[in-house]
C-alpha positions as a LaTeX table, in Angstrom:
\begin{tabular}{lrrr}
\hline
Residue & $x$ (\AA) & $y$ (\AA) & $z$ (\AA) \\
\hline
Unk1 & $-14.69$ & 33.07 & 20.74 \\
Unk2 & $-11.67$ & 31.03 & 19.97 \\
Unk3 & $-12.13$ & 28.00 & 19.26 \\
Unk4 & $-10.26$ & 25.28 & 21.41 \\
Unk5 & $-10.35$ & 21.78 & 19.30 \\
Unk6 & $-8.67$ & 18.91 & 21.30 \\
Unk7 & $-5.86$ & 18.03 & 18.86 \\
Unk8 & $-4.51$ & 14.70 & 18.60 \\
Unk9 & $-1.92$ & 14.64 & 21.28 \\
Unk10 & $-4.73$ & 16.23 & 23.78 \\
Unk11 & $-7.24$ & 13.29 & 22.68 \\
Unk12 & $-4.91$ & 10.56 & 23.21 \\
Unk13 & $-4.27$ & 11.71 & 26.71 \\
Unk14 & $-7.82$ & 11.64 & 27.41 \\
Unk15 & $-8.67$ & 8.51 & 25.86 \\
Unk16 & $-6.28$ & 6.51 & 27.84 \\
Unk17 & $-6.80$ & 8.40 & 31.17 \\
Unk18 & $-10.43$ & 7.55 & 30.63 \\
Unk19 & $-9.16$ & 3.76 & 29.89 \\
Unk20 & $-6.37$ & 2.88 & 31.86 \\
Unk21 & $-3.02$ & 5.19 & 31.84 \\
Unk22 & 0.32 & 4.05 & 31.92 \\
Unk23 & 2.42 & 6.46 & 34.16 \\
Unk24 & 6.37 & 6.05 & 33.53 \\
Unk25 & 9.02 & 7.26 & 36.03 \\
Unk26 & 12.37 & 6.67 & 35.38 \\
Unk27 & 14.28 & 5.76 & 38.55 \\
Unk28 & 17.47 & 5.78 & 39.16 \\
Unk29 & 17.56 & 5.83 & 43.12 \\
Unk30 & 18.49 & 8.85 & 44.26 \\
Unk31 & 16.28 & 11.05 & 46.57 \\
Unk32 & 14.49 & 12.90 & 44.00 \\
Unk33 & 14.02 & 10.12 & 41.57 \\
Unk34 & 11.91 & 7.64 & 44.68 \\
Unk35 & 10.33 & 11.44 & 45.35 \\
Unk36 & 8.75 & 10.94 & 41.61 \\
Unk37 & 7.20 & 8.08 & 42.78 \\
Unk38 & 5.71 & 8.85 & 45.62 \\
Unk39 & 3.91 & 12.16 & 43.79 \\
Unk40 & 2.67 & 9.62 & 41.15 \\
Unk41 & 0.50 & 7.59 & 43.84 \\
Unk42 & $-2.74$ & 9.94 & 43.51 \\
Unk43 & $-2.54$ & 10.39 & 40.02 \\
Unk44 & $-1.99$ & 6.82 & 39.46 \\
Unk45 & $-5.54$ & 6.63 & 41.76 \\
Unk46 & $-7.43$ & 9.67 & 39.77 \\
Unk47 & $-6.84$ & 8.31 & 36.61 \\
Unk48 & $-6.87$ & 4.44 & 37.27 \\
Unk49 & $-3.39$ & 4.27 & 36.04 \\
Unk50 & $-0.64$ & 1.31 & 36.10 \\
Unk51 & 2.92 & 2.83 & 37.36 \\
Unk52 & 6.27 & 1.54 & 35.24 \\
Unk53 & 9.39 & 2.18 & 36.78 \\
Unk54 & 11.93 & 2.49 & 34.28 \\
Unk55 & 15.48 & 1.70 & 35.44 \\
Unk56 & 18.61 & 2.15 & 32.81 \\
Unk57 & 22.04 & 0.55 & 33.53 \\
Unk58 & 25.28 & 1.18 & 31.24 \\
Unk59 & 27.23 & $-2.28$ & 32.00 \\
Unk60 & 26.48 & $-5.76$ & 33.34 \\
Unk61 & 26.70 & $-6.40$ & 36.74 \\
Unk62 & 24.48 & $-2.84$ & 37.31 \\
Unk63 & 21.42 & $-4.21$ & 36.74 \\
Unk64 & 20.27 & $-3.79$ & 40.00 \\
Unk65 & 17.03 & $-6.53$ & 39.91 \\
Unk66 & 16.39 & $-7.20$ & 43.37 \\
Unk67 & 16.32 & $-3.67$ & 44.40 \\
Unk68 & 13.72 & $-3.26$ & 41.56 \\
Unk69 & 11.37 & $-5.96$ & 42.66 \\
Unk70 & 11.44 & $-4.58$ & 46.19 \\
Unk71 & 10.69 & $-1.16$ & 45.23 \\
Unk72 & 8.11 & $-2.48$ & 42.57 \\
Unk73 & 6.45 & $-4.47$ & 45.09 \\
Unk74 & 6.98 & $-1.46$ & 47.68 \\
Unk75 & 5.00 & 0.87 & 44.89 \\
Unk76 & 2.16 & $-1.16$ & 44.27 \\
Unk77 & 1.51 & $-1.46$ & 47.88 \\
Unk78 & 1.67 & 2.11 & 48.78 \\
Unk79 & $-0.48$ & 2.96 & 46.36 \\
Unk80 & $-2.57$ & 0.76 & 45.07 \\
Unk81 & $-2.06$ & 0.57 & 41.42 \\
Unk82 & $-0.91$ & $-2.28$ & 39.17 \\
Unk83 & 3.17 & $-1.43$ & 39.14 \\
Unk84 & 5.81 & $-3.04$ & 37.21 \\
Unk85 & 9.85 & $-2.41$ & 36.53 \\
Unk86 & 11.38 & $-2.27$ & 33.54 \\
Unk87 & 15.44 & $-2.88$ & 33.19 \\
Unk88 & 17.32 & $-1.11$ & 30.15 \\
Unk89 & 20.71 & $-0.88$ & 28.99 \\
Unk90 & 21.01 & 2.82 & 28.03 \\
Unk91 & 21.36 & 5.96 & 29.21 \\
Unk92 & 18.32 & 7.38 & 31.09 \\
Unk93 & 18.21 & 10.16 & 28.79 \\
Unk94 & 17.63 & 8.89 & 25.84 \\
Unk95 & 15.79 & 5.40 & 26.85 \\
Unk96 & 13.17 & 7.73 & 28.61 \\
Unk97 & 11.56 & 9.33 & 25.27 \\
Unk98 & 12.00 & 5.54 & 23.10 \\
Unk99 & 10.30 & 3.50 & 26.01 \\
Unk100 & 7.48 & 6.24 & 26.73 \\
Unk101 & 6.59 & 5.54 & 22.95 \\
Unk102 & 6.69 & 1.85 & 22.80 \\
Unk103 & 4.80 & 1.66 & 26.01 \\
Unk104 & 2.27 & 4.66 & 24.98 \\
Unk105 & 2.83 & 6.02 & 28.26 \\
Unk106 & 0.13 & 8.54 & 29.21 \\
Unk107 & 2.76 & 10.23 & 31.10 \\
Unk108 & 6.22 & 10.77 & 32.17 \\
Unk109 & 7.00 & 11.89 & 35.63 \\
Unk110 & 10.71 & 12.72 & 36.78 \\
Unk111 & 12.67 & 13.47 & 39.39 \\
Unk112 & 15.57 & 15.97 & 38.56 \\
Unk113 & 17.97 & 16.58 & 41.24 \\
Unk114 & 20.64 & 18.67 & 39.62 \\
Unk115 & 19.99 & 22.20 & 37.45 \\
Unk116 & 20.91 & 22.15 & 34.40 \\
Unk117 & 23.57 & 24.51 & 32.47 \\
Unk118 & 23.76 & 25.78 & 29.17 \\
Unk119 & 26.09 & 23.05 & 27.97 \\
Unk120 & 23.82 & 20.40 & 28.75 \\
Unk121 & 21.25 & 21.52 & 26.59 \\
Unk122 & 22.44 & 20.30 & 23.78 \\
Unk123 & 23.10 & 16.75 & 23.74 \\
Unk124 & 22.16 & 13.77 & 25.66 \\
Unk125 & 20.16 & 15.93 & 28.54 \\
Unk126 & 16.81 & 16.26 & 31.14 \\
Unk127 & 15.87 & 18.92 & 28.35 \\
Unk128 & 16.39 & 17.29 & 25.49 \\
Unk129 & 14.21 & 13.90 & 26.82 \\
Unk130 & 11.19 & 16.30 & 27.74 \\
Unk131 & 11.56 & 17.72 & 24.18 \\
Unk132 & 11.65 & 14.56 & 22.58 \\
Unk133 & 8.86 & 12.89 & 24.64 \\
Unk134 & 5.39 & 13.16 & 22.55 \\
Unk135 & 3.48 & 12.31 & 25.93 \\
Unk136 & 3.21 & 15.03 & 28.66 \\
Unk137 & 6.36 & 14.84 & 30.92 \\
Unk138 & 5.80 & 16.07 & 34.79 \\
Unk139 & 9.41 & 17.43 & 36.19 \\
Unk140 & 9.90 & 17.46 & 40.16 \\
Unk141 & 13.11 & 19.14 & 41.65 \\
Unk142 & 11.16 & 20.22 & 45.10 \\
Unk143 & 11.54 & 18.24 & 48.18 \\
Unk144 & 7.70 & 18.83 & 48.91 \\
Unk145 & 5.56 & 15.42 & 48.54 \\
Unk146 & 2.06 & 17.18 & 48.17 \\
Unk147 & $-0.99$ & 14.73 & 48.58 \\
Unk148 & $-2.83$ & 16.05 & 46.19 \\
Unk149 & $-3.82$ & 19.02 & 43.18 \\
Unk150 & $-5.25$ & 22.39 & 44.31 \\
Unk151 & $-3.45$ & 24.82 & 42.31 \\
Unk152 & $-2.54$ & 24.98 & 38.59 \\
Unk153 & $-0.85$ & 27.41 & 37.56 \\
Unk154 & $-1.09$ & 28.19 & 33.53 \\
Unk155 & 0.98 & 30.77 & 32.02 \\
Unk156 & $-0.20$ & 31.71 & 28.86 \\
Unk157 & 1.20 & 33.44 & 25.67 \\
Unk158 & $-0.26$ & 34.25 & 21.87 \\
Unk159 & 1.41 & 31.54 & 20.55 \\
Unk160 & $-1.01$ & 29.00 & 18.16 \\
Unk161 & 0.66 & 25.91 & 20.46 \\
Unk162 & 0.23 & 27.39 & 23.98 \\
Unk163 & $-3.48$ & 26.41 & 23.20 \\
Unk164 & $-3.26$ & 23.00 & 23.24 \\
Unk165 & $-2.41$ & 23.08 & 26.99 \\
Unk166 & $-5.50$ & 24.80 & 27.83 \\
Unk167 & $-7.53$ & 21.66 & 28.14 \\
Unk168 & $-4.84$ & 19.24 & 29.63 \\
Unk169 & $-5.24$ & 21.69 & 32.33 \\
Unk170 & $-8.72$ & 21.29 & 32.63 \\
Unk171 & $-8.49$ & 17.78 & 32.72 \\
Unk172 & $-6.38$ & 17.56 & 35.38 \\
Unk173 & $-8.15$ & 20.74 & 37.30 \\
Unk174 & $-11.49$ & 18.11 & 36.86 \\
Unk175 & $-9.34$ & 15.23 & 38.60 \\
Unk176 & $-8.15$ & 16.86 & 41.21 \\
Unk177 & $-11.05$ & 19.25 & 42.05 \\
Unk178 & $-8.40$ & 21.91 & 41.00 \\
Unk179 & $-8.62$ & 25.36 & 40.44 \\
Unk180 & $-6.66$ & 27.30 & 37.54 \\
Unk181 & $-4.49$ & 30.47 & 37.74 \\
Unk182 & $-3.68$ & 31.78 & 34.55 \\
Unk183 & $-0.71$ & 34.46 & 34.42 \\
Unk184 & 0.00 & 36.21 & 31.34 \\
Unk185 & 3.71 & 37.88 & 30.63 \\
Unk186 & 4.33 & 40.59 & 29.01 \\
Unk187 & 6.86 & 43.24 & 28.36 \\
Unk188 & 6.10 & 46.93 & 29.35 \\
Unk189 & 8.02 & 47.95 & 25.82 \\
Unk190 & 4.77 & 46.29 & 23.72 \\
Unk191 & 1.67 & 48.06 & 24.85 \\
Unk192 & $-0.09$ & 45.81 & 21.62 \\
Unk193 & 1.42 & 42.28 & 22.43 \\
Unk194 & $-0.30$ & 43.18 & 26.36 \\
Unk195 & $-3.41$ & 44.24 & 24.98 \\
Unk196 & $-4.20$ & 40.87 & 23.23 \\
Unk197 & $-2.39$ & 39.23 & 25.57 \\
Unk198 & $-5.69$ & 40.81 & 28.20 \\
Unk199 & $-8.18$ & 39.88 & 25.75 \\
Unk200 & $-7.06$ & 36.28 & 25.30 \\
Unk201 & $-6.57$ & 35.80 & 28.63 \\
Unk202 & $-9.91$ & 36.66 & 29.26 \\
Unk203 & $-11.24$ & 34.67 & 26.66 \\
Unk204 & $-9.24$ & 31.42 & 27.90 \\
Unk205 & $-10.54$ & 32.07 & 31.71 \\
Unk206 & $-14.41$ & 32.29 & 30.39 \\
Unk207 & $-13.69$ & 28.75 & 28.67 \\
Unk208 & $-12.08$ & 27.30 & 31.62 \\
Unk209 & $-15.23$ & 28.48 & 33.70 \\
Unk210 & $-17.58$ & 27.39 & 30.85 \\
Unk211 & $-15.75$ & 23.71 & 31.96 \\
Unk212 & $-17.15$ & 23.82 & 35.42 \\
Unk213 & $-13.47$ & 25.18 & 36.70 \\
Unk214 & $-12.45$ & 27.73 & 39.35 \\
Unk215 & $-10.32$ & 30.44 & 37.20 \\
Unk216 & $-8.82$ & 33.34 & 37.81 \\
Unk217 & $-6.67$ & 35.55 & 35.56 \\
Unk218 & $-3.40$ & 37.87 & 35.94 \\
Unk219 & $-0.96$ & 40.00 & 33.54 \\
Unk220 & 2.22 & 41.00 & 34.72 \\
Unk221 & 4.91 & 42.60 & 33.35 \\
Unk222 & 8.70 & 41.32 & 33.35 \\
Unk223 & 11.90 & 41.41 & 31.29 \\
Unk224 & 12.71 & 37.62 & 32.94 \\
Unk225 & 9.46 & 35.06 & 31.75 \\
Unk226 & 10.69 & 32.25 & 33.87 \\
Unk227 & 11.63 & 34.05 & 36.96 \\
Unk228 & 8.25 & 36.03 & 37.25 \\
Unk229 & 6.53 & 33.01 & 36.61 \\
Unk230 & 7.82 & 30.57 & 39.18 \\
Unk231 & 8.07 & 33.18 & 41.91 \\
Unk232 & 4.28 & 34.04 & 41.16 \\
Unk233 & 3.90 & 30.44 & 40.95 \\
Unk234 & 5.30 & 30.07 & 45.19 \\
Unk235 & 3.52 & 33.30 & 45.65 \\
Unk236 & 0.18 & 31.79 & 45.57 \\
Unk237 & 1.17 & 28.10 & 46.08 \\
Unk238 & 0.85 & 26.71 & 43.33 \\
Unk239 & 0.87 & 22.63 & 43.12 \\
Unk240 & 1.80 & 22.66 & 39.15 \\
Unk241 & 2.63 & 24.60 & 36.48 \\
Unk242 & 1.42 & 23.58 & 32.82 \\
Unk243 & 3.69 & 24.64 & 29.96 \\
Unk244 & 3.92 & 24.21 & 26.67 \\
Unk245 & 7.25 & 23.92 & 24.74 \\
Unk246 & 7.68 & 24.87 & 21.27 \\
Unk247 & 7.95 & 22.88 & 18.33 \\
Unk248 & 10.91 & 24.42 & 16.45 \\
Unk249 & 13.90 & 26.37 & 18.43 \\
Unk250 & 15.91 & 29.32 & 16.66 \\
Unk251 & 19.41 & 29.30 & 17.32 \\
Unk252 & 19.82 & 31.52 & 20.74 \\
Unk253 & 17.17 & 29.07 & 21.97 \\
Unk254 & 19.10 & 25.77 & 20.93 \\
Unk255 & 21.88 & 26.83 & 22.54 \\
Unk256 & 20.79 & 29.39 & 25.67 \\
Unk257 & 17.14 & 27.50 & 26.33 \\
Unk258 & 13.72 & 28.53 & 25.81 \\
Unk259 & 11.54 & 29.94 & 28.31 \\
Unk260 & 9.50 & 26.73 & 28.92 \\
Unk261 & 12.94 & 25.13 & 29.26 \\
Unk262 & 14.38 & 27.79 & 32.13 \\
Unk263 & 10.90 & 27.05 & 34.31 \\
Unk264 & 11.87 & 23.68 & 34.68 \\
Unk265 & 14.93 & 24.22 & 35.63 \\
Unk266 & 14.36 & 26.73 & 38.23 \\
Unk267 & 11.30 & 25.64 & 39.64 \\
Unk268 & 11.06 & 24.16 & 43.26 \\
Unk269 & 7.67 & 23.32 & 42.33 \\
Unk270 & 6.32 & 20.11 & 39.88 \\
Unk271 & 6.20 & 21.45 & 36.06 \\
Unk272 & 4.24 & 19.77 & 33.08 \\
Unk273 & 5.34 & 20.25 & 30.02 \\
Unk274 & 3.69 & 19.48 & 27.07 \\
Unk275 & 5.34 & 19.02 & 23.55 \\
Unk276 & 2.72 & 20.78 & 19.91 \\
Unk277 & 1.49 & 17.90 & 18.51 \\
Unk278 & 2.56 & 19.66 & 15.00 \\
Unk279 & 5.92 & 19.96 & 14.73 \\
Unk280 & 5.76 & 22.03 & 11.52 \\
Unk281 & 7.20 & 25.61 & 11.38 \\
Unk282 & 4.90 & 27.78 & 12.46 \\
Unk283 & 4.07 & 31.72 & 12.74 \\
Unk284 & 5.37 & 32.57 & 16.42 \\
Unk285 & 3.74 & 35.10 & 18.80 \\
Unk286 & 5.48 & 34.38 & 21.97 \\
Unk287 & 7.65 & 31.79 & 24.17 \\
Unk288 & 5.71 & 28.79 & 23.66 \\
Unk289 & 4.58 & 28.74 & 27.10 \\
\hline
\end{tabular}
């Protein structure tokens, strides 16, 4: 039986979920970025977190304070958690990973209303703030405000950082009386890679049951990772995928996107991603997710 140790990323979650967590969603008023906040108002409940609304401006003038105090006081009314603003001169982008640190933010939910291309990978980018947030980050490009958490959805692959996801999962499957789908990948052209692919995923689903958690498991073959899994994803309405990204990126990936990155920007559903909490080079076995 593998053995799944909390790591240090996965215990600091915990710890301050236990505590008091500090949820940060970056707001920039559009539709999808007020949609953020509403999804955050039964996690902020589950886990007896505070909301910060982070707001980023480029010059004076765009400050935008008493639209922040009315949407502040707006948020903590709605849902009944301690809610404050926060005004930055930045760009969104890069302010989003720097104040999630000096905050400790237990976690990062934002709205994304455009999909990203291939150019705006690299650079100052959605995908480049999830990478470089050490907290979880929780994308939304649906239109769907869900009340609560019945369906995670965790892809899984043989990768050694894929298994640090496994139990952010279950913490949030505990919270929200959720059960967990896992959905392996795998190519039809490696009959080995889908053989331990079975037997892990097996493995992971007697854990997750072991935790007190509905689980269910399913391989399925596919040349296109992030397709299959975000149409299996709507297939069985799911309410969140868990990924996992990966902590170093070869040179197709850097430029073209990794799997992890291509389900969040495809998915009509919420995605958490989660970034290794050892960023050393490692062995790799799959996509990270």
């Amino acid at each position: 039986m593998t053995n799944f140790v909390c790591l240090e990323t996965i215990n600091c979650l915990y710890m301050k979920l236990q505590e008091r967590g500090t949820l940060l969603i970056p707001i920039d008023f559009t539709e999808q970025s007020l949609l953020a906040i509403k999804q955050a108002y039964n996690l902020a409940k589950y886990t007896h977190s505070k909301i910060i609304l982070l707001h980023t401006y480029d010059k004076v003038g765009s400050e935008m304070y008493e639209e922040l105090k009315v949407l502040t006081k707006q948020t903590e009314t709605e849902s009944g958690a301690p809610t404050e603003f926060m005004n930055v001169k930045g760009n969104i982008y890069s302010e989003v990973p720097r104040v999630a640190d000096e905050i400790k933010a237990t976690l990062v939910i934002v709205g994304l209303e455009s999909h990203m291309s291939s150019k705006n990978i690299v650079g100052t980018s959605a995908s480049k703030m999830i990478r470089e947030c050490h907290c979880p980050v929780i994308s939304i490009r649906g239109k769907d405000n869900k009340e609560g958490c019945e369906n995670i959805l965790l892809p899984l692959d043989l990768s050694r950082e894929s298994r640090e996801k496994v139990d952010v999962a279950v913490q949030f499957a505990h919270y929200f009386g959720a059960s967990i789908r896992i959905l392996g990948v795998f190519s039809l052209s490696d009959a080995a890679y889908e053989n331990q692919l079975l037997a892990y995923s097996h493995q992971v689903k007697q854990y997750i049951k072991g935790k007190g958690i509905s689980c269910s498991n399913k391989s399925m073959p596919s040349d296109s990772v992030a397709d299959t899994i975000v149409e299996y994803a709507n297939k069985i309405e799911s309410d969140l995928i868990v990924i996992m990204n990966k902590p170093t990126l070869s040179i197709k990936e850097y430029f073209g996107g990794t799997e992890a990155q291509k389900v969040v920007d495809i998915s009509n559903l919420p995605v958490m991603t989660i970034n290794p909490s050892k960023k050393e080079s490692m062995t790799h076995f799959g996509s990270g997710l």
